[in-house]
C-alpha positions, 0 to 999 in steps of 0.5 A: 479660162476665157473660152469657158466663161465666154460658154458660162454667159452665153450658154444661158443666153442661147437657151432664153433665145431658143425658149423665145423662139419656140414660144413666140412661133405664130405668124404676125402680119408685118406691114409698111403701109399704116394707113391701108385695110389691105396693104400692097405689101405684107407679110406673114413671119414668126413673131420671133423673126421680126424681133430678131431682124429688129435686133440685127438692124439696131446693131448694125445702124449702132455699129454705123453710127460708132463707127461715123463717130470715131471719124475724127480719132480715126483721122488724128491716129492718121495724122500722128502716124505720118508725124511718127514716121516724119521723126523716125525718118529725120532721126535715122537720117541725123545719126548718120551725120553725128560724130561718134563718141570719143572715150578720154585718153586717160580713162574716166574723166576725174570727178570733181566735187560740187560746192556745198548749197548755202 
């Protein structure tokens, strides 16, 4: 079910990229040098490699700057990790030294009846 809604969506999305792609073909002069007639570097790319690498670049520097972000739950899942195995360790360590339960000779303790609230 996943798989074919996942087709559904990106099937139309694959198809608009691919009708950019052939409509957008012409070469585009990409430079760094704003100030220059004639730049030291450019280059001559199809307009839709230029904004797809734009595209990539944004989501990887996006997916940088999340990740820089999260640092402080990241440290804190660290820090109650070590917290959870400190406990399991005491706790396994302290049921070695409990007693074990002792069962009444007689069987079920008798019930005794409360007193009725005022």
């Amino acid at each position: 079910m996943i798989r074919f809604l996942k087709g559904l969506v990106l099937l139309p999305v694959a198809v608009v990229v691919i009708l950019f792609a052939v409509a957008n073909r012409e070469p585009v002069r990409l430079s760094l040098d704003p100030f220059s007639q004639v730049p030291a570097f450019s280059a001559s790319l199809p307009l839709y490699a230029v904004l797809f690498a734009a595209v990539a670049v944004g989501i990887v520097v996006g997916g940088i700057f999340a990740w820089l972000g999260q640092g402080n739950v990241r440290r804190t899942a660290r820090q109650r990790g070590r917290e959870v195995r400190r406990l399991e360790g005491e706790t396994a360590r302290l049921r070695t030294y409990a007693p074990e339960p002792v069962a009444p000779a007689g069987g079920l303790p008798a019930r005794t009846a409360l007193p009725a609230p005022r």
